[in-house]
N, C-alpha and C positions, 0 to 999 in steps of 0.2 A: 489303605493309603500307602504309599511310596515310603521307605525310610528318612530318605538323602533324596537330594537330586543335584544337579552339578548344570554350568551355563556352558554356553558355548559347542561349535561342532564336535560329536564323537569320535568323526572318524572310522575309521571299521572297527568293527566290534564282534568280537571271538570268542564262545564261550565251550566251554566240554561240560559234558554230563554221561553220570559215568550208568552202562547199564546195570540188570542186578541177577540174581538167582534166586528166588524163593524156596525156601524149605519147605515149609508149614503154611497149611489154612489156604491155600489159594483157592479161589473159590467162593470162601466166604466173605469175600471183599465184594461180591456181585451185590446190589442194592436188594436184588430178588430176596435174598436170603438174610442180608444185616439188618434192614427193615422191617423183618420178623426177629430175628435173636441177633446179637452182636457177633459180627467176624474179627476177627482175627489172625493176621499174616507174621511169620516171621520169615526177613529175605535180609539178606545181604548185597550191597552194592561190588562191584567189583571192577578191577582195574582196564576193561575196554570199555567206548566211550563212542557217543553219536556228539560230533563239534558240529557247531552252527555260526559260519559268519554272516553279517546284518554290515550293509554301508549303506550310502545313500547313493543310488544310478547316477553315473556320469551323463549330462546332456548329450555326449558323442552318440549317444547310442539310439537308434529310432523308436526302441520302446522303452515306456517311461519305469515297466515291473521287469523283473529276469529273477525268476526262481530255479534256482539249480539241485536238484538228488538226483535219483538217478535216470531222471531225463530233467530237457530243461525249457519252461517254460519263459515266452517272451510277448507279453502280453500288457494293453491300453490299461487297463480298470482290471481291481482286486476282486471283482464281484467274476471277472473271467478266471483267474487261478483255480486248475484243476485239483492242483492239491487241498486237500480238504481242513488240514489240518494247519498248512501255509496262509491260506484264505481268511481262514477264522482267527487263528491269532493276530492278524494282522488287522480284520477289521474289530479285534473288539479291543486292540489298544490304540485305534481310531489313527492308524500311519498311511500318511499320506504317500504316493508315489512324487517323485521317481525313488525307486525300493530296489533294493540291491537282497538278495537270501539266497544263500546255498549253504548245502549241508553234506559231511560224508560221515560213515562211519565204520567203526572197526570190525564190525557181523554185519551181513547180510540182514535184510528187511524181514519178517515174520520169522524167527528164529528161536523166538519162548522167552527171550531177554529183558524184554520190557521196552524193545525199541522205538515202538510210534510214542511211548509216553515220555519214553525221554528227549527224544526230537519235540514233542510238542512242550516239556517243562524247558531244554534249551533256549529253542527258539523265544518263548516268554520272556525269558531271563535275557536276552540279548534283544529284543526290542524294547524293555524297560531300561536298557541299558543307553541304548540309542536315543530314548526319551530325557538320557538325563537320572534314572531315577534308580536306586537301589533296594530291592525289595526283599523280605523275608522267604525261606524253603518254605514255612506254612503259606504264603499268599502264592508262590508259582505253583506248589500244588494243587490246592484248592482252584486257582487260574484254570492250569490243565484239566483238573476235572470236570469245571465247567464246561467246558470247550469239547474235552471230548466226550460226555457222556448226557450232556444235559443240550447243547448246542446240534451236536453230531449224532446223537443218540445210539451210538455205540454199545454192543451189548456186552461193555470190559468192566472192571472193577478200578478201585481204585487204587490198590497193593503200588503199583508201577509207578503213577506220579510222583507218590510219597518217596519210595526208595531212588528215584531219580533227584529229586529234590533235596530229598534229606545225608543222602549218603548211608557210608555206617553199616551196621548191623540193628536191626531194628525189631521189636517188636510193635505193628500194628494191628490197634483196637478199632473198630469201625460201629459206630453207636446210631442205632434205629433213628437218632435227630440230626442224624448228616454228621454230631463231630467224630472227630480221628482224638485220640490220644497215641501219643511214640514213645516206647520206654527202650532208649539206645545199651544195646550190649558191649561193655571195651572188648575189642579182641586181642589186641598187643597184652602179652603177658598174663590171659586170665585162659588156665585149663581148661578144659581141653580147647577154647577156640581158636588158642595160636596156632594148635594143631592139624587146624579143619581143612586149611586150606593144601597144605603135605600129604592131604590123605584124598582130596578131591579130582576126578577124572573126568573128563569133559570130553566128548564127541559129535562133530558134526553129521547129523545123518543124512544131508546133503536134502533134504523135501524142509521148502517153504510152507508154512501153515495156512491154512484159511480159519484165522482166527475168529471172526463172527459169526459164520458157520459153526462152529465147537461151541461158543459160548453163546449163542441163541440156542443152542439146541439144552445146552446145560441148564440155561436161564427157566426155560418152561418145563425142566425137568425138578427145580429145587422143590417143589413143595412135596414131589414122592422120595427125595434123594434126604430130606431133613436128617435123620437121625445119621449118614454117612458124613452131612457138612459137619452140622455140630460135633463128631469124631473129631474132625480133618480140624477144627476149631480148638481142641481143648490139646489137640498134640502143640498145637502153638503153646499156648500160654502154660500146657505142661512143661514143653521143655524151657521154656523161660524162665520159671521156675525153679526146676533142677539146676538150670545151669547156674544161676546165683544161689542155691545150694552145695553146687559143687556135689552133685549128686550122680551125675552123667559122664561117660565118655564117649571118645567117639566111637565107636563100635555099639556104644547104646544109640547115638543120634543115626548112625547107618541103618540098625536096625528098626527105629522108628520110620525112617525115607523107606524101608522096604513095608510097612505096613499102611502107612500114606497112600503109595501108589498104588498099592493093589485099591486101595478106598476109593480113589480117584479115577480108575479106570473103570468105574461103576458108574460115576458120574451121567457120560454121554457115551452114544457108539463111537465118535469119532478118536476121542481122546486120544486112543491105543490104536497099531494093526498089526498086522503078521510081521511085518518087519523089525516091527519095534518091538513086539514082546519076545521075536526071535533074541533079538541082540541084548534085549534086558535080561532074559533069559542066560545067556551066555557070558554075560558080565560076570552074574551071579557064581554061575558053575565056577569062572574063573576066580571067585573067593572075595567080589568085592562083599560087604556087609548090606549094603542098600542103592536104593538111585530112584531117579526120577527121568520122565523126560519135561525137559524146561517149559515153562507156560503153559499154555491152554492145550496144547495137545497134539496130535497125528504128525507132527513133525519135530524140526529146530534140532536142538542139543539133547543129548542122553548126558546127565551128569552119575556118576557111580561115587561113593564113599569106599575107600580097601585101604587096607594094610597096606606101605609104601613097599612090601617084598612081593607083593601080587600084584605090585601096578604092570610088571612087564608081562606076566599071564594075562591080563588085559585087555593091554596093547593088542597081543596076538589075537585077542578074540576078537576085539573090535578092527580086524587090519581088513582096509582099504576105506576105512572113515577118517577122517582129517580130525587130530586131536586138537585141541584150544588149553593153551595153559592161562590162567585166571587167578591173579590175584584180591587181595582184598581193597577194594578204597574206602578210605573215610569220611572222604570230603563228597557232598552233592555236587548241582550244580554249580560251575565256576566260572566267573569271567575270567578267561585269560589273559584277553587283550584287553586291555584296561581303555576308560573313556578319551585318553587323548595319547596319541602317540607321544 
């Protein structure tokens, strides 16, 4: 049920939802694998962002829907929207056209971010806003997850919603009866995390993912991969652990993200290729402690953990990849343009 809800026209309605990076456990957010033993993610939302505004279509216009990413559709009936995820959200909070959507955002599409999931907990959040109604980060969640995993059948997890929704630094539980539990890490002023992001390097390796691809392939691989997830599992809620021990630094959490990925590129063939284990490879030599590459795998961002005196060794090793600097956010998804002008 709705928290609030408010009368009268909206108006356009604006919301940001910020993407994230996962550390830890990704993978065992897949149902394949939580549904047998509990997964376990720890991710971080951060400071770029998929914005979705929502108005109602001007009669000027000959068609009654206009959905705008990165092409734009203009179309009679929502049952025609080719977007999948546009489509769906739209029929299951039963919105009637004329319907106004468009969305931009700050990375490229399939990039290991958590992009379609935060486009799809945005969009949520600014159609329930357009209804009038104010909802909780667990319902646009759970929303999203429906939609894309149980509606679309999507072979994703659910890590992405959550940190879309929730914001933060997170640790998420993922329980064989569908619940999530979230236990939030501060990072302002708590060692090492203030640190994390001072020491984090990010590269664009310029190849979009075929994410369903990687994660079907991963999907029918979990029940020979067990003993790899549940690793990839317990480093989560290990270092959650530590870290409210005050037991870790960064140079321990680098060194953790270097034994992750080696685990995860066991997962599936596609995960990793020569390019990428070239340039991981060469991170390393250049003195970072760890890395990963973002999301599901074979493309997106290479994120590396170093020492801030090696970040310019780096640099040089990764030159002619486009770097992203990335901060932390706290906040999930936001309306920013509030219900009435």
């Amino acid at each position: 049920m709705a928290e609030g809800r408010t009368n009268g026209d909206p108006g356009m309605i604006v919301t940001r939802t910020p993407l994230r990076v996962s550390f830890f456990g990704g993978g065992t957010d897949l149902p394949a694998f939580y549904r047998q033993d509990r997964g376990a993610c720890l991710s971080t939302a951060i400071d770029r962002y998929v914005y979705v505004t929502v108005k109602r279509h001007s009669d000027l216009f000959f068609e009654p829907i206009r959905i705008n990413y990165s092409t734009s559709e203009q179309v009679d009936r929502i049952d025609e929207i080719r977007n999948n995820i546009a489509r769906e959200c739209l029929k299951f909070l039963e919105i009637d056209p004329p319907i106004y959507v468009s969305t931009v955002g700050d990375v490229p599409a399939s990039t290991g971010l958590g992009g379609s999931s935060a486009f799809a907990v945005g969009l949520l959040n600014a159609l329930h806003a357009f209804r009038g109604e104010r909802v909780s980060a667990g319902q646009l969640a759970d929303e999203a997850c429906h939609i894309e995993i149980e509606v679309l059948g999507e072979p994703i997890g659910k890590q992405d919603q959550y940190a879309a929704a929730f914001g933060g630094m997170n640790l998420f539980t993922f329980k064989p009866d569908e619940g999530v539990t979230i236990e939030h890490l501060t990072v302002n002023g708590h060692a090492p995390l203030c640190d994390l992001f001072g020491c984090m390097l990010m590269f664009w390796t310029g190849h979009q993912r075929d994410t369903s691809a990687v994660l079907s392939e991963q999907n029918r691989n979990t029940n020979s991969r067990m003993t790899q997830l549940c690793a990839m599992r317990d480093q989560a809620t290990d270092l959650h652990r530590r870290i409210a021990e005050g037991s870790i630094d960064i140079a321990g959490i680098g060194a953790m993200l270097d034994e992750a990925w080696t685990l995860k590129r066991g997962l599936a063939s596609k995960i990793s290729n020569d390019q990428v284990d070239r340039l991981y490879a060469a991170g390393r030599a250049a003195g970072a402690w760890g890395g990963k590459l973002c999301g599901a795998g074979s493309g997106g961002f290479l994120m590396f953990l170093a020492p801030p005196d090696r970040h310019a060794a780096i640099r040089t090793a990764m030159s002619g990849l486009v770097e992203m600097k990335a901060g932390f956010e706290a906040q999930g998804s936001q309306v920013v343009r509030p219900f009435h002008d």
